[in-house]
C-alpha positions as CSV (number, residue, x, y, z in Angstrom):
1,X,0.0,0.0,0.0
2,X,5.2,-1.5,-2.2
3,X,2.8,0.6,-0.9
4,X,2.3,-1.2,2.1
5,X,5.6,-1.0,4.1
6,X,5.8,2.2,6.1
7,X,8.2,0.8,8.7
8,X,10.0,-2.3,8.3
9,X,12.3,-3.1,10.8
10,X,11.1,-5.9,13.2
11,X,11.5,-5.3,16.6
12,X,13.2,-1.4,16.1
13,X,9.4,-0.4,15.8
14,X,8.4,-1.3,19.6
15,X,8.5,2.4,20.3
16,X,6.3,3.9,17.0
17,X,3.3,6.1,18.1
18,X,0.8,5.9,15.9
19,X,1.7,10.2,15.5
20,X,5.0,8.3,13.7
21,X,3.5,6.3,11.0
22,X,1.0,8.9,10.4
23,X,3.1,10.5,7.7
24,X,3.2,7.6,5.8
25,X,-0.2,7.2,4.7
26,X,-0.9,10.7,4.0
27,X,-2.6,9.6,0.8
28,X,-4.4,6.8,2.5
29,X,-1.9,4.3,1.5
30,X,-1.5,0.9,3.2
31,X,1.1,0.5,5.2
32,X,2.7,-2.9,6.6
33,X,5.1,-3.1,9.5
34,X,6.3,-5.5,11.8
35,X,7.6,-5.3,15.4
36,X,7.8,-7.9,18.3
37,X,6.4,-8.1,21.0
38,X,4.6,-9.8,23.6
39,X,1.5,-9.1,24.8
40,X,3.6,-7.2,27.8
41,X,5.6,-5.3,24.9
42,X,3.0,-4.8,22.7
43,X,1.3,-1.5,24.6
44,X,4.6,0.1,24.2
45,X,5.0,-0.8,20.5
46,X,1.6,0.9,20.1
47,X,2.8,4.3,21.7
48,X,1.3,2.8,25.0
49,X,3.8,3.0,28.1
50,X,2.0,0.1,30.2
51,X,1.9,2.4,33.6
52,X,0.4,4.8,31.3
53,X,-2.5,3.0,29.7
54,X,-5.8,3.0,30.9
55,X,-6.6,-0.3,28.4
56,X,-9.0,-2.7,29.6
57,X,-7.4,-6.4,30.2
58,X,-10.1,-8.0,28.2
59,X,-8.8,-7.8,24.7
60,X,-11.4,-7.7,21.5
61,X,-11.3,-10.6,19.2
62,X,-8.8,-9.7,16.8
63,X,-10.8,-10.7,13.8
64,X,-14.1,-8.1,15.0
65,X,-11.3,-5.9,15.3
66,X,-9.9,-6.4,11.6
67,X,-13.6,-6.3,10.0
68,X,-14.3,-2.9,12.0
69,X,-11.3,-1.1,10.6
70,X,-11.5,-2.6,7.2
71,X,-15.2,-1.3,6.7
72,X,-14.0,2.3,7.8
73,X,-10.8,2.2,5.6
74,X,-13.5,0.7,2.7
75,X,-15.9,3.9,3.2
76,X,-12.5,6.2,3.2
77,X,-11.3,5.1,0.3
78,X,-14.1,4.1,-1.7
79,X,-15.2,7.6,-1.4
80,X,-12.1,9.1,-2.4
81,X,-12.0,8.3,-5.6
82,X,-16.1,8.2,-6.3
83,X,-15.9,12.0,-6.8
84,X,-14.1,11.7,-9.1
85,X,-16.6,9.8,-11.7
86,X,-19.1,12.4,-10.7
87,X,-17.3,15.5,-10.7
88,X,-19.1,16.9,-13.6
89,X,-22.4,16.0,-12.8
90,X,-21.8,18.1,-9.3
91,X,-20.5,20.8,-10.9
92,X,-23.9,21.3,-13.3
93,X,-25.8,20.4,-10.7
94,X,-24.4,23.1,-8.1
95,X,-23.7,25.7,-11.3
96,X,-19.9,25.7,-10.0
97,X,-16.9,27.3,-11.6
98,X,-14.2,25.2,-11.9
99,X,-12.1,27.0,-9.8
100,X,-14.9,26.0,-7.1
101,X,-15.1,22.8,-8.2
102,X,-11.3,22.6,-7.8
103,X,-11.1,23.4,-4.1
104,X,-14.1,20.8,-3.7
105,X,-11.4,18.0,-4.6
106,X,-8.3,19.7,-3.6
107,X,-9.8,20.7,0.1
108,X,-10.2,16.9,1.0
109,X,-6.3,16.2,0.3
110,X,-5.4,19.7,2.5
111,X,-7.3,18.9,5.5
112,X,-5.7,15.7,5.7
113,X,-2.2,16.4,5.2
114,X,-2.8,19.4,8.0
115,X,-4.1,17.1,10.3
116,X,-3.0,13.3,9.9
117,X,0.0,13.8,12.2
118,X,-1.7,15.8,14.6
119,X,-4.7,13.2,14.5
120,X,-2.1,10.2,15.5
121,X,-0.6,11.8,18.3
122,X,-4.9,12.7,19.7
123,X,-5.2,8.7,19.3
124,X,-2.4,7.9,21.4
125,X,-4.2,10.1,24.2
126,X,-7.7,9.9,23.9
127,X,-7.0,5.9,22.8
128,X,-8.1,3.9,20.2
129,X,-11.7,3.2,20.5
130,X,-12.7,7.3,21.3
131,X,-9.7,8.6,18.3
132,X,-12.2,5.8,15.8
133,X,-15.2,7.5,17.1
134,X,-14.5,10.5,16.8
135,X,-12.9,9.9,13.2
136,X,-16.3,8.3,12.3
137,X,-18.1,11.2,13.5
138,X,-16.2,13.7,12.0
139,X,-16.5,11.7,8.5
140,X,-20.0,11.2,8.6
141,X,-21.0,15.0,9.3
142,X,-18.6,16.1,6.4
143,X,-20.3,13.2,4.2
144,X,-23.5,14.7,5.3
145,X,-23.0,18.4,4.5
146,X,-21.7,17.1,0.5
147,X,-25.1,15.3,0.2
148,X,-27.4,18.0,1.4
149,X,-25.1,20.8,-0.5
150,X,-26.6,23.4,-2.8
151,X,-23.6,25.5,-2.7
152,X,-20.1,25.6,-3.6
153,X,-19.5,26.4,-0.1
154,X,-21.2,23.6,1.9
155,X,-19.9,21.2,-0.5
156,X,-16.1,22.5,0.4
157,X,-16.7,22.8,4.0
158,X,-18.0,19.3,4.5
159,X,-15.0,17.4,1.8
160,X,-12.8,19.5,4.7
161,X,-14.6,17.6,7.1
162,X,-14.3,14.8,5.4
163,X,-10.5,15.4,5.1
164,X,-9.6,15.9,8.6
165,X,-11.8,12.6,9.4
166,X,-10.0,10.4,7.3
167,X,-6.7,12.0,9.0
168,X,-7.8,10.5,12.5
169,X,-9.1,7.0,10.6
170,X,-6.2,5.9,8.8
171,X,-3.6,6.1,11.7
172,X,-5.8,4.8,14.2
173,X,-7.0,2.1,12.0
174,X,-3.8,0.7,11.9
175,X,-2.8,1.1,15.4
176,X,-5.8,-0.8,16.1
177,X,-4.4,-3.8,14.1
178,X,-0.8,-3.6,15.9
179,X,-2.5,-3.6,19.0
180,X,-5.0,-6.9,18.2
181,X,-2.4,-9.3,16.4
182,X,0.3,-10.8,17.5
183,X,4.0,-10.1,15.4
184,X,3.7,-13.0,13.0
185,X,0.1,-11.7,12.0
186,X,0.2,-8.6,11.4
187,X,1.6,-8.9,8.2
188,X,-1.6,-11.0,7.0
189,X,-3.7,-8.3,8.4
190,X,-2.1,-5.7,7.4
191,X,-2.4,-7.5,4.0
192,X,-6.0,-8.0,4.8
193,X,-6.0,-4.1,5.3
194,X,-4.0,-3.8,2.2
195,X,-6.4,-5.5,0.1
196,X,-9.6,-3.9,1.1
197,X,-8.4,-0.4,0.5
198,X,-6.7,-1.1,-3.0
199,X,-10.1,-2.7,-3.8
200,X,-11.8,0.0,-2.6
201,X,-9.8,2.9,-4.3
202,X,-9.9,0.7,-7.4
203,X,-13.4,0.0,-7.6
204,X,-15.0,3.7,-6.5
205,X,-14.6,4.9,-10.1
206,X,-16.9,2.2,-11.2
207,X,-19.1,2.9,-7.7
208,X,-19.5,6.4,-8.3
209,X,-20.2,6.1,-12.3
210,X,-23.0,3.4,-11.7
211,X,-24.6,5.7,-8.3
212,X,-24.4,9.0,-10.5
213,X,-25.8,8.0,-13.7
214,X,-28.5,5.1,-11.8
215,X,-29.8,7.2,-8.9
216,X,-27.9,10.8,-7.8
217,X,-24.2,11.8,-7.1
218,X,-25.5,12.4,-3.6
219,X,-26.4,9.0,-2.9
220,X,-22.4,7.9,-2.7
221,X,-22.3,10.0,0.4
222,X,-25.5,9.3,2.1
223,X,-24.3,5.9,1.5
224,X,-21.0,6.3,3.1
225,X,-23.1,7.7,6.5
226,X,-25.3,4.6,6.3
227,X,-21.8,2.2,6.6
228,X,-20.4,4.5,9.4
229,X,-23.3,4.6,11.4
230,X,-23.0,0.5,11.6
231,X,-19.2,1.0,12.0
232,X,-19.6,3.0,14.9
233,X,-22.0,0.3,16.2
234,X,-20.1,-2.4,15.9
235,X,-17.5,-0.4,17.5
236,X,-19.0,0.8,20.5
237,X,-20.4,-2.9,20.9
238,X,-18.0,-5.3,20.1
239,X,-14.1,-3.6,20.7
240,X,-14.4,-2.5,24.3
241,X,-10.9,-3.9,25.2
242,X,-8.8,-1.5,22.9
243,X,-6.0,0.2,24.8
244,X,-6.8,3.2,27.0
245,X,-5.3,7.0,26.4
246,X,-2.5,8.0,27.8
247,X,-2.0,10.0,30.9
248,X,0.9,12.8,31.4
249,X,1.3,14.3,28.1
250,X,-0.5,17.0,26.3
251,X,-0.6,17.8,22.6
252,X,2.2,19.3,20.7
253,X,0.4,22.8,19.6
254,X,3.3,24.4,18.5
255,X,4.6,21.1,16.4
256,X,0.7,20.9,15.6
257,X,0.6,24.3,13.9
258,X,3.9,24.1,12.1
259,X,3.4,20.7,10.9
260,X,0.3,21.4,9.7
261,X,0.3,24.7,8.4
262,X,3.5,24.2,6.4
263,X,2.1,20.9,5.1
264,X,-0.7,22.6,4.0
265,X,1.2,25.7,2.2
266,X,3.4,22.7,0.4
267,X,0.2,21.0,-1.0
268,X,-1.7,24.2,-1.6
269,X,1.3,24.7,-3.7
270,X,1.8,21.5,-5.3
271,X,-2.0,21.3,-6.0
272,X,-2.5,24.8,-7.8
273,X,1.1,25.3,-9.5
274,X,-0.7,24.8,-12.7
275,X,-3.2,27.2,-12.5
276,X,-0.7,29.8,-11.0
277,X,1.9,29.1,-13.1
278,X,5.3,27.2,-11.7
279,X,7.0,30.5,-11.5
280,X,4.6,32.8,-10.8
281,X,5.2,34.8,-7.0
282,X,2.1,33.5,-5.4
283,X,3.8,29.7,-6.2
284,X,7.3,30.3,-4.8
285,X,6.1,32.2,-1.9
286,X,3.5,29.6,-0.7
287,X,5.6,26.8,-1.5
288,X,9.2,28.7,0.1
289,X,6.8,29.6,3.2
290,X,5.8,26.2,3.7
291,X,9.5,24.5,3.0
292,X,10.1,26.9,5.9
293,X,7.4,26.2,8.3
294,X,8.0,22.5,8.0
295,X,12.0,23.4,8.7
296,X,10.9,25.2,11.8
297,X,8.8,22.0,12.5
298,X,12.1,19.8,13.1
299,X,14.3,22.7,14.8
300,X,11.4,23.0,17.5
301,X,10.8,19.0,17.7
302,X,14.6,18.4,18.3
303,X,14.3,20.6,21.4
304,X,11.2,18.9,22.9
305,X,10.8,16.2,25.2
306,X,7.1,15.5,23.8
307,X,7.2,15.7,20.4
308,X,4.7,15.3,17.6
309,X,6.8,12.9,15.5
310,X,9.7,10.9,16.6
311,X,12.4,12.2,14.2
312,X,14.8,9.3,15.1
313,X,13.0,7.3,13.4
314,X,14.3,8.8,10.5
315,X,17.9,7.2,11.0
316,X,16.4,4.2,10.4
317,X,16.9,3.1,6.3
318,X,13.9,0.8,6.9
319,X,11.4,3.5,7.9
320,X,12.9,6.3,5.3
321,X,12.6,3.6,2.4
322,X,8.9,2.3,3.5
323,X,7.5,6.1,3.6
324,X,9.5,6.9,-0.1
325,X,7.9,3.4,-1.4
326,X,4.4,4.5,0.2
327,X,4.7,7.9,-1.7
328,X,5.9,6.0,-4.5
329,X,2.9,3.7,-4.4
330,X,0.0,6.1,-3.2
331,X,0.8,8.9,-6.6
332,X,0.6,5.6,-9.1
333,X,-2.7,4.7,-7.1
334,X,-4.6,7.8,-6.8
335,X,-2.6,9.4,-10.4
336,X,-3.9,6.2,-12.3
337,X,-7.4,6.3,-11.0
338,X,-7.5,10.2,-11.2
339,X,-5.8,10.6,-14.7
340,X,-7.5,7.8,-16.6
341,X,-10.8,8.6,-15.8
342,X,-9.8,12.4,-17.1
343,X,-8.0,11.5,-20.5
344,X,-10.4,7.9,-21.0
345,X,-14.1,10.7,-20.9
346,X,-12.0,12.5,-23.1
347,X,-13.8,13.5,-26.5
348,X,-10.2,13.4,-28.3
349,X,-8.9,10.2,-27.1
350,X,-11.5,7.1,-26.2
351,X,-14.9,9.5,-25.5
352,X,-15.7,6.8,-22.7
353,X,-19.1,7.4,-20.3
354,X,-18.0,7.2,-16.6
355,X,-19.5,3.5,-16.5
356,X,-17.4,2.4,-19.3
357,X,-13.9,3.9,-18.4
358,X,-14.7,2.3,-14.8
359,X,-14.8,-0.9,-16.7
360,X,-11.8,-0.4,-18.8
361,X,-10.0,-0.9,-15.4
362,X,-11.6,-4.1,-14.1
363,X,-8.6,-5.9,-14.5
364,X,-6.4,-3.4,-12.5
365,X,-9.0,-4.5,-9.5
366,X,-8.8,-7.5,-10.3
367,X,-4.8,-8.2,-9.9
368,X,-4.1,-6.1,-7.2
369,X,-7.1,-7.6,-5.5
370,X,-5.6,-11.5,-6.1
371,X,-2.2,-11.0,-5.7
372,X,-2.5,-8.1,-2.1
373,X,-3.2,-11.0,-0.1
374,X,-0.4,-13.6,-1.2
375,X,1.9,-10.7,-0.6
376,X,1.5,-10.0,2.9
377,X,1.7,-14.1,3.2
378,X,5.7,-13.9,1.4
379,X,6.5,-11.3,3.0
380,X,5.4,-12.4,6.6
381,X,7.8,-15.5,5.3
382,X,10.5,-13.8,4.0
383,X,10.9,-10.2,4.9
384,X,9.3,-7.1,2.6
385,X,12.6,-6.0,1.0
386,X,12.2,-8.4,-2.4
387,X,8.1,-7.7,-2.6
388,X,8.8,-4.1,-2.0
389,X,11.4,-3.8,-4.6
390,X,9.8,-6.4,-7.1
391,X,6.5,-4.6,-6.8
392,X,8.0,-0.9,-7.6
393,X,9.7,-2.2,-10.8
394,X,6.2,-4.1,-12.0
395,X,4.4,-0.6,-11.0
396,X,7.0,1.2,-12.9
397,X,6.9,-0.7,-15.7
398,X,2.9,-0.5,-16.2
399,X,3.2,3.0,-15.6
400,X,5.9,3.4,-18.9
401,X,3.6,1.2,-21.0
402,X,0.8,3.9,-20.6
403,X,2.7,6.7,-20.8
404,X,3.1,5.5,-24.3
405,X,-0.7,6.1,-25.0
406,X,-2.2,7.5,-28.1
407,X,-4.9,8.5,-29.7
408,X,-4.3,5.3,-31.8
409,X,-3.9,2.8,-28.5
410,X,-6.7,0.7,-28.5
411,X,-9.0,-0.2,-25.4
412,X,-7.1,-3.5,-25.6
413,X,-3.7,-1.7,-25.8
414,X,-4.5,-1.1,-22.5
415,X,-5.2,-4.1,-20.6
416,X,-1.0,-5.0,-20.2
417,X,-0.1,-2.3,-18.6
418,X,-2.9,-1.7,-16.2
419,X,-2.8,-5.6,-15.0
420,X,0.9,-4.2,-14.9
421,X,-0.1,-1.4,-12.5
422,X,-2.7,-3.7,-10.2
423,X,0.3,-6.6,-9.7
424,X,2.8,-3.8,-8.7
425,X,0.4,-2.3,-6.3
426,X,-1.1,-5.6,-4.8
């Protein structure tokens, strides 16, 4: 989630937060880590000093646990790229510019890169169970405001919420996994994980295509409430032995602010150099502004005791390579949902409906769906280095293939390199 390892290092990771792996699923990638552990270690590996926690001794079944947190990563990420297939129907629907309709799709990504750090280190205090709550609720009022939007407004206030509840959900749904499963699991769960968001990222296009042109764009968000609302059920009900706050620390404001501001200058950057122009002054000075907000953000963490982020775990080659193969992984994933849909509705290269360029990539569902599990099983068996590296070169060779496409290629042309693209990512 390739994609999948943000921190490989067996037992160095007993000490991760889930504030530390935050980072590397900033674009809801999955991420696959092991670290030992007993169950007397395995607070601590969680962020969880044991004279700390306030965790009940009755642990959930792990497999309640695993079904919880895949549903919320299914909504997540199913409705991430859903939009996208219905963009233009919400845009005549709501008379938006596209400048409006810009920030509608570009807010989502902001919130969350503000606030996915600052939402791990919230889950380590408040706990697991409350940090998932409060992730669901924060998701399902957002997902709310889009479906009852007549406004350009409402609809970019609630994908913000949106934004900042998928920032909670995403860390804590993996700490909830590291807590529940012992070391030689994880790695099937985290497949497990793995598998369900891929599918779910992969097969929103199609979602969102059949929901827009069947019944109404606003029906993919009313539906997303409807799967929370049973999430935080079966939550509340059924994992009452997740691991309790902490007790003795506060939250990092100042980190907080710098993290997240200067992330969000970067992105707001990133996300509008094209419209600004890659030299204009509004480009460098937002993106110079947040380069040095984000600067400031390690000076003032190194002089902490209670940090935001643990920075030393950027020593370890492990961690740095499993966040550059999850950024690696997460811009193929979301640019090759995102950019085929664009150029395959195109009038002047295939002039596909929404339903029909959702089809076209069936098979990219279809073999990262078969091969994400089997994965997580070799690794588990012989360490992520060689699927992590095997998995970026299939990835970057589908990726090449289309790069190659015309206005000649023909809708066969294209199955190669998209089963390519869904073998990489599985």
């Amino acid at each position: 989630m390739p994609w999948k390892v943000s921190h490989a290092g067996g037992d160095e990771n007993r000490e991760c937060k889930a504030s530390d792996v935050a980072r590397a699923v900033l674009r809801f990638g999955t991420t696959r880590g092991s670290g030992g552990g007993s169950p007397r270690g395995r607070s601590k590996e969680s962020g969880m000093a044991i004279g700390e926690s306030r965790a009940s001794p009755v642990k959930p079944n792990k497999w309640v646990a695993l079904t919880v947190v895949c549903l919320i990563v299914f909504v997540i990420c199913i409705n991430t790229t859903a939009i996208n297939t219905a963009v233009a129907t919400i845009a005549d629907d709501l008379s938006l510019s596209t400048s409006t309709l810009g920030w509608a799709l570009d807010v989502y990504m902001l919130a969350a890169a503000a606030l996915v750090v600052l939402g791990g280190q919230i889950g380590d205090i408040l706990g697991r169970r409350r940090i998932t709550l409060v992730g669901i609720g924060l998701f399902a009022v957002g997902s709310v405001v889009v479906a009852t939007s007549f406004s350009g407004a409402s609809l970019i206030c609630g994908r913000a919420l949106q934004g900042a509840g998928g920032a909670v959900l995403m860390p804590a749904t993996m700490a909830v996994i590291n807590d529940t499963f012992s070391r030689e699991e994880r790695g099937t769960a985290l497949g497990v994980w793995g598998t369900i968001s891929m599918l779910a990222f992969a097969f929103g296009p199609l979602y969102g295509g059949f929901l827009t042109e069947a019944l109404s764009w606003r029906v993919i968000f009313w539906t997303d409430v409807a799967l929370l609302l049973i999430d935080a059920a079966l939550l509340f009900a059924s994992l009452r032995g997740l691991p309790g706050g902490r007790t003795g620390i506060a939250v990092d404001f100042v980190g907080a602010i710098l993290l997240g501001l200067g992330s969000f200058l970067v992105v707001l950057a990133l996300q509008q150099g094209q419209s600004w122009g890659w030299v204009s002054g509004l480009f460098l000075v937002a993106l110079a502004t947040g380069i040095l907000l984000l600067v400031a953000f390690v000076v003032v963490e190194l002089h902490r005791r209670s940090t935001l982020v643990n920075l030393a775990l950027f020593r370890r080659r492990q961690f740095v390579a499993g966040c550059f193969a999850t950024f690696a992984n997460t811009v193929g994933l979301i640019g090759l949902l995102y950019f085929f849909n664009l150029y395959a509705q195109s009038s002047v290269l295939f002039d596909l409906s929404p339903l029909h360029a959702s089809l076209v990539l069936l098979p990219y569902t279809v073999s990262m769906f078969l091969f994400a599990y089997p994965s997580g099983r070799i690794a588990d068996r012989i360490g992520y280095r060689i699927p992590v590296v095997v998995g970026l070169l299939v990835m970057t060779a589908g990726f090449e293939m289309l790069s190659r496409v015309t206005v000649d290629t023909t809708e066969a042309g294209l199955y190669l390199p998209i089963v390519l693209c869904g073998l990489g990512v599985g």
